[in-house]
Legacy VTK file of the C-alpha trace (Angstrom):
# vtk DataFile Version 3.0
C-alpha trace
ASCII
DATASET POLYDATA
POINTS 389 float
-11.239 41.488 -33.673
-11.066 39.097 -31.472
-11.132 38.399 -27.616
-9.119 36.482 -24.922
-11.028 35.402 -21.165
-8.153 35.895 -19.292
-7.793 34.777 -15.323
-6.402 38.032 -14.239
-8.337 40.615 -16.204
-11.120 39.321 -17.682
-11.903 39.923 -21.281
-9.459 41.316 -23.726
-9.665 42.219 -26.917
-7.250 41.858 -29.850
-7.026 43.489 -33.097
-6.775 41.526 -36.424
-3.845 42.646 -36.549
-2.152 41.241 -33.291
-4.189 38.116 -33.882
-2.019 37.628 -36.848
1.199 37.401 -34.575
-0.507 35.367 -31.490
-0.882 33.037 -34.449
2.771 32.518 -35.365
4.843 29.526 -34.124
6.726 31.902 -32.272
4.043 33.424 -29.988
2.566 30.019 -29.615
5.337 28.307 -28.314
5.086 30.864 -25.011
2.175 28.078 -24.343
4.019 25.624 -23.624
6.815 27.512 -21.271
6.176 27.690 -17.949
6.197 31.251 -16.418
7.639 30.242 -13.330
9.432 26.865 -14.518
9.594 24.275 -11.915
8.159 26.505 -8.894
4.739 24.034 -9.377
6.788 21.408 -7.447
6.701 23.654 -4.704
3.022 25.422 -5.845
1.212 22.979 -7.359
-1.352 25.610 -8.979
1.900 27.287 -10.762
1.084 25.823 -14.338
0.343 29.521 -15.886
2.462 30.301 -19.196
4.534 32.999 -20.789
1.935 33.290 -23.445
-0.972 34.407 -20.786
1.755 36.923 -19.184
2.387 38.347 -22.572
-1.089 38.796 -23.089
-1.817 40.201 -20.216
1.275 42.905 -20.515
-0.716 44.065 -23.743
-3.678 44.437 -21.907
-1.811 46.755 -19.076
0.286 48.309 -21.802
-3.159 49.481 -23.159
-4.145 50.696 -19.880
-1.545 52.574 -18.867
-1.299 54.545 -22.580
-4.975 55.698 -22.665
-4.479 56.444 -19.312
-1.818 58.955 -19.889
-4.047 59.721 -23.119
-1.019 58.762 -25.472
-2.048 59.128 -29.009
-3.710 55.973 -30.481
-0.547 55.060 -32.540
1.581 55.232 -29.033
-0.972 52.947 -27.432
-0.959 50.281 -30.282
2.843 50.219 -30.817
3.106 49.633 -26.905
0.528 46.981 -27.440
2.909 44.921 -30.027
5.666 45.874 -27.082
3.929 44.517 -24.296
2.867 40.938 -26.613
6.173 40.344 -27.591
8.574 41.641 -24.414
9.069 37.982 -23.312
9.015 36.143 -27.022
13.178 35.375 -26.075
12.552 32.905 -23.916
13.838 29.494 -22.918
12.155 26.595 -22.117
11.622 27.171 -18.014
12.414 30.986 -18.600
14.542 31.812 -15.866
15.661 28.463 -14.997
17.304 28.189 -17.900
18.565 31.349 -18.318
21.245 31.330 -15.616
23.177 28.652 -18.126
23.099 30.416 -21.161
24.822 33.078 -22.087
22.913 35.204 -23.794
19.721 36.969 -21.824
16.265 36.238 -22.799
16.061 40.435 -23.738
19.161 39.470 -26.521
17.368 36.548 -28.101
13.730 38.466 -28.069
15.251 41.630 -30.232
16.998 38.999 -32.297
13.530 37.180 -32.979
12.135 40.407 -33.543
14.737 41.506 -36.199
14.900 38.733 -37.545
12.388 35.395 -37.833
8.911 34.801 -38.927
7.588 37.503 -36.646
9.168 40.233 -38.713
7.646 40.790 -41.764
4.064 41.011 -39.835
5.992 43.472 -37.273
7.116 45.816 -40.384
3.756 45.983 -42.151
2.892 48.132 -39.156
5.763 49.205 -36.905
9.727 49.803 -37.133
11.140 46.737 -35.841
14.318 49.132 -34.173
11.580 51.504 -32.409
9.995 48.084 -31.264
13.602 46.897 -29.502
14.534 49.733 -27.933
11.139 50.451 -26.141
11.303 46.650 -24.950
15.242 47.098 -24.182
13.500 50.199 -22.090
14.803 53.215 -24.639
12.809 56.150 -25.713
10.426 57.807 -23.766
8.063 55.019 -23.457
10.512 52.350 -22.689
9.815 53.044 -18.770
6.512 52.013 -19.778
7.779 48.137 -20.821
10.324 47.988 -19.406
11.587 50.203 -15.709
11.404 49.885 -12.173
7.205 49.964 -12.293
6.447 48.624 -15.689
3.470 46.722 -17.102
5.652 43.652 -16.967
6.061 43.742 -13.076
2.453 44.862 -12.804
1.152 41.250 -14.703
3.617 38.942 -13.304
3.233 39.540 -9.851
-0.680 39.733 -9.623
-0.367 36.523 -11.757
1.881 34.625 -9.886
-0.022 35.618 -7.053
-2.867 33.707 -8.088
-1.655 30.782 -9.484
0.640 30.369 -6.254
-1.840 30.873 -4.048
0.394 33.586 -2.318
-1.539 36.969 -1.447
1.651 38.733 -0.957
1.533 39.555 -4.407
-1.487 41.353 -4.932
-1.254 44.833 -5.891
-3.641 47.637 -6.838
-2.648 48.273 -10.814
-5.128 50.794 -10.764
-3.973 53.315 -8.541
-0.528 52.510 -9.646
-1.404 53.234 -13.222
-3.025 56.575 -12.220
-0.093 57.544 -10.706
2.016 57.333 -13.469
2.453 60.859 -15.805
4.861 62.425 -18.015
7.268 65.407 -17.430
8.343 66.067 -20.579
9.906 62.948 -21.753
10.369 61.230 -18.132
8.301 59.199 -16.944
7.611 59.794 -13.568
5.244 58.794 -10.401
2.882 61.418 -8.968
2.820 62.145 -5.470
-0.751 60.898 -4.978
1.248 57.476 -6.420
3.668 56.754 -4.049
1.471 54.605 -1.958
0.840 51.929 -4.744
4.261 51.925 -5.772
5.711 50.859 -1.992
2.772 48.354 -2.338
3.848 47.107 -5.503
7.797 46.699 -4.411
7.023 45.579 -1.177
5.415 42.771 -2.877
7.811 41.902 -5.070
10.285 42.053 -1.737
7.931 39.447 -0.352
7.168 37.150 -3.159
11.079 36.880 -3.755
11.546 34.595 -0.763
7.936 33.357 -0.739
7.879 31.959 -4.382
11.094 33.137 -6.456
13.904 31.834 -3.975
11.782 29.605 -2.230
14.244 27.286 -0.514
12.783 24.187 -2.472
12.140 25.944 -6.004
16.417 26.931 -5.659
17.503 23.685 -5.343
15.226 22.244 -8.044
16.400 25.059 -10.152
19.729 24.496 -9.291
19.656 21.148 -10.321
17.949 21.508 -13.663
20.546 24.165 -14.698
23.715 21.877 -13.732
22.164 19.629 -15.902
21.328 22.063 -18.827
24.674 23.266 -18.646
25.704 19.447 -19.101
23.567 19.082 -22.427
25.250 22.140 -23.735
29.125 21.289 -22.861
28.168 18.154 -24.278
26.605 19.705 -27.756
23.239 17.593 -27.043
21.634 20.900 -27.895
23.157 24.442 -28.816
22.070 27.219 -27.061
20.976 28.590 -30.402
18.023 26.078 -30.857
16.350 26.556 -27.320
14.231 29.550 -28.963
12.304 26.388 -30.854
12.012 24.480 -28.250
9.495 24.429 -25.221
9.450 22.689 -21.839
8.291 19.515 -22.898
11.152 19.487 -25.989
13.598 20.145 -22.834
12.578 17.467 -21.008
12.393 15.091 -23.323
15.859 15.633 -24.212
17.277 15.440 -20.856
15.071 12.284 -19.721
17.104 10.648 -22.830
20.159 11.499 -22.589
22.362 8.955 -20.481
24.699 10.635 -17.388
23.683 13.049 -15.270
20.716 14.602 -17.538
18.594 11.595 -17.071
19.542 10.684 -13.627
18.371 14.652 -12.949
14.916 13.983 -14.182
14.332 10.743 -12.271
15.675 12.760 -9.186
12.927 15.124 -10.178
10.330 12.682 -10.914
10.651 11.513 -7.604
11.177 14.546 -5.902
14.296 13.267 -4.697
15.613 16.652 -4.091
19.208 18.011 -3.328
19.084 19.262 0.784
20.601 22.462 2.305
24.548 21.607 3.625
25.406 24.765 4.352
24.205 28.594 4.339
25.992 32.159 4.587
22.867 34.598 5.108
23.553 38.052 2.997
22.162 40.393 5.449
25.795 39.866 7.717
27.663 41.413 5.265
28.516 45.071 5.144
28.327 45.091 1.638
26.086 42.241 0.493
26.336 43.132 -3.355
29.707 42.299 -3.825
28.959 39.371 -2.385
26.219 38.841 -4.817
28.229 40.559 -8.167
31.508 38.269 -7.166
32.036 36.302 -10.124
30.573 32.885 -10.586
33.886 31.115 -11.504
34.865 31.471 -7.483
31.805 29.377 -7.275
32.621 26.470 -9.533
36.264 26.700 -8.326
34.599 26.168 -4.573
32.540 23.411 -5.607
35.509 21.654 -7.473
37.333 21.724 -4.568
34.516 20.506 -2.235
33.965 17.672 -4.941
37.612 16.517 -4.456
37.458 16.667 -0.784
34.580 14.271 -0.958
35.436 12.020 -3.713
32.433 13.262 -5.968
31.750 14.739 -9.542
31.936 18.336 -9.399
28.150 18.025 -10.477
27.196 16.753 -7.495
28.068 20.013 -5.623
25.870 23.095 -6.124
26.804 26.397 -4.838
23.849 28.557 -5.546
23.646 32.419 -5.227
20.798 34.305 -5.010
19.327 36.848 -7.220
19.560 40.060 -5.957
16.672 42.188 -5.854
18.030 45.426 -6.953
16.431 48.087 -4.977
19.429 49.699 -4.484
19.417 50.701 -8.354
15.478 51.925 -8.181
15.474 55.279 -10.461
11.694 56.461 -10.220
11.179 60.272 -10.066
8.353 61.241 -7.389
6.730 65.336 -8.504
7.197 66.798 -5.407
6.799 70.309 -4.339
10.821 71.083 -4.693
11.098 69.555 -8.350
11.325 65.311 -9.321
12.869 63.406 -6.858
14.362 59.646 -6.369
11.309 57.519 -4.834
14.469 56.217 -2.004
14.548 59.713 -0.892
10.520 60.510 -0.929
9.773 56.896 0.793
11.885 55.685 3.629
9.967 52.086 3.251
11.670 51.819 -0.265
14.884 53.100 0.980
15.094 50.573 3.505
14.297 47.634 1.079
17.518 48.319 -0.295
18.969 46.312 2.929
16.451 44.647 4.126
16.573 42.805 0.778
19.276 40.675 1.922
17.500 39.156 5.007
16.088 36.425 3.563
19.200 35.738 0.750
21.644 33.475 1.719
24.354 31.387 -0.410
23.637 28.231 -0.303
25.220 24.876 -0.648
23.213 21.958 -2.048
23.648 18.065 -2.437
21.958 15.263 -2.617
21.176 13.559 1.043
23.648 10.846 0.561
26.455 13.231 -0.082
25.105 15.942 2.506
25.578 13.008 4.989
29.600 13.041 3.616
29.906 16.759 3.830
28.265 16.902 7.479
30.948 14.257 8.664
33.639 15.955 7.150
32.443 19.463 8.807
32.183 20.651 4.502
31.202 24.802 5.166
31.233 26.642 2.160
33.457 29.843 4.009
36.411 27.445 3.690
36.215 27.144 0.136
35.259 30.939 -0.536
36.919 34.049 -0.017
34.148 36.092 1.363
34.451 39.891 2.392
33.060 39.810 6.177
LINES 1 390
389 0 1 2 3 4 5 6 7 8 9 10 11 12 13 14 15 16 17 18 19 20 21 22 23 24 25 26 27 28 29 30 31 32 33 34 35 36 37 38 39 40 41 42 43 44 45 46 47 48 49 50 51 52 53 54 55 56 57 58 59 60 61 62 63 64 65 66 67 68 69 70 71 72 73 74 75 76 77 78 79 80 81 82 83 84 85 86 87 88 89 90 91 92 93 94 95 96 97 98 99 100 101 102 103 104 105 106 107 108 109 110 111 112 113 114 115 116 117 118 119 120 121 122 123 124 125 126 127 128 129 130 131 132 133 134 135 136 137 138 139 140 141 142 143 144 145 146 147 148 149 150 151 152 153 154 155 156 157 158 159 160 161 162 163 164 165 166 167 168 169 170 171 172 173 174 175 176 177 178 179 180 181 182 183 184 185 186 187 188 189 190 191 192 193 194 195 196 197 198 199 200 201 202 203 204 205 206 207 208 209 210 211 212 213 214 215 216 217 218 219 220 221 222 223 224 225 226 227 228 229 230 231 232 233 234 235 236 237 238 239 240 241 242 243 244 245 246 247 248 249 250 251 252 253 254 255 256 257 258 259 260 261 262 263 264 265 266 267 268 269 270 271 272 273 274 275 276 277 278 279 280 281 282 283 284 285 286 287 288 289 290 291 292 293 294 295 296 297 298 299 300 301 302 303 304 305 306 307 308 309 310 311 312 313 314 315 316 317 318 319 320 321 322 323 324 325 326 327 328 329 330 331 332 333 334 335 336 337 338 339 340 341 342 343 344 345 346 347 348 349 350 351 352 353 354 355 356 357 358 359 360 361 362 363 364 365 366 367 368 369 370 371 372 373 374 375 376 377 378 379 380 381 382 383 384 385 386 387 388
């Protein structure tokens, strides 16, 4: 047994057991990736890791199982869940994500099945059951992995405090109490409905707050064009970024000649790509498709845009938003008539599935010597894109 003083929930405990996979190379590189990649450019106090996030999904995995009074074996298999939901991924985690194409959900089943992790995993636990509850599958995979999951629970009241930003603070507790069973669904009580609009409406909030802040997108932005570089280039294959960490990925960029390097110097000294132009979501009768429209319209826009202005395509960013996804929220509310859809029993949920677009906008960035070209040459990103107004 052993314990853990963690910043968010104090003490927690860990079998021998689970100590024997913290311990593996795989588990300890989640020190050295960032949980919220380069968003401490923006929040300085934003240093926290996947690894404390994982170990704090345990800890709310544990919670919310003896809470529903789930067998013992439930609770320690969701345990194992919860420690290894996030062991897929890259260096910068999201960052890098939106360059690859595999999701960080693909690699973490694949380390699972099959690495260094899994012959611990099967002295205890079927490495398939494992996967599916993290892909969200069975009856617990709500639990891990659904619209009000231990995962959502950690990361915002964690982000929360390493940002600084109180939008994120949520009451776990009551949330966690008002989760039950109906048969094999996992559904929210009615006495729960309170702490799960809190809980949404702060991830609504922390989305333009921290997540799309306007500075952490273009930083992001720019990192990924130049990941994406790397990888056209074979510096690295997108195979080998589950061994590396954020300092490997830096390291390789910084010394790699073209626009890799020149990114981190831009970096270094926060010489940062600037806002040229902006299409807010919110004026669109259906934002999604604006949102689902697929990205090779983008790089076909910023081609163009590039030739118009006699630069690399590199040097022009179209960047689109992530989109929220209230309108796919699936939680069952008990209610006296039978289960129904929390967007029908809460008209504050219902209406985040709009109001989620007022604060997303796509976005075109460059660096202030070239926004200076595009500004005389009246560059707007509508005249590139065919948009449906």
């Amino acid at each position: 047994m052993g314990f853990i003083r963690d910043s968010i929930h104090g003490d927690l405990h860990l079998t021998d057991y689970e100590l024997k996979i913290v311990d593996t190379i795989e588990m300890q590189r989640l020190r050295r990736i960032k949980q919220l990649g380069f968003t401490n450019l923006v929040y300085p106090g934003a240093n926290h890791t996947r690894f404390e996030h994982s170990i704090g999904t345990l800890f709310l995995a544990n919670k919310v199982g003896n809470t529903l009074e789930l067998d013992k074996e439930v609770v320690e298999l969701l345990r194992i869940c919860g420690l290894l939901h996030d062991i897929g991924h890259s260096p910068f985690s999201h960052v890098s994500e939106r360059a690859l194409k595999h999701k960080h959900e693909t690699v973490t089943k694949k380390i699972i099945s099959d690495s260094n992790i899994t012959d611990i995993i099967e002295e205890k636990f079927d490495v398939k059951l494992i996967t599916s509850i993290i892909d969200g599958k069975t009856k617990y995979g709500k639990l891990i992995s659904g619209d009000l999951d231990v995962d959502r629970m950690d990361y915002l009241a964690r982000d929360s405090y390493y940002t600084g930003v109180a939008y994120g603070v949520i009451d776990t507790e009551r949330l966690i109490y008002g989760l039950k069973y109906d048969e094999d669904n996992l559904v929210l009580s009615s006495k729960g409905v309170q702490a799960a609009e809190s809980a949404l409406l702060a991830r609504y909030f922390m989305y333009p707050t921290v997540y799309q802040h306007h500075t952490t997108r273009i930083v992001n932005s720019m990192f990924r064009v130049s990941l994406s570089k790397l990888l056209e280039d074979n510096i690295i294959e997108e195979d080998e970024l589950r061994y590396l960490d954020d300092g490997d990925l830096i390291n390789i960029t910084r010394n790699t000649p073209g626009l890799p390097e020149k990114t981190m110097k831009n970096l270094d000294t926060r010489h940062l790509y600037k806002k040229t132009d902006t299409i807010n979501l919110a004026q669109f009768e259906e934002p999604s498709t604006v949102v689902e429209m697929d990205k090779k319209y983008l790089t076909e826009a910023e081609v163009e845009i590039a030739n118009k202005l006699d630069l690399e395509p590199e040097e022009v960013i179209i960047d689109m938003p992530e989109e929220l996804s209230f309108r796919k929220m699936n939680v069952l509310v008990e209610s006296d008539v039978g289960l129904k859809p929390l967007t029908e029993v809460s008209t504050i949920i219902n209406s985040l599935k709009q109001a989620q677009y007022n604060y997303a906008d796509l976005a075109l960035f460059m660096s202030p010597e070239n926004k200076e070209k595009a500004l005389e040459k009246n560059i707007k990103i509508d005249d590139y894109l065919t948009l449906p107004y």
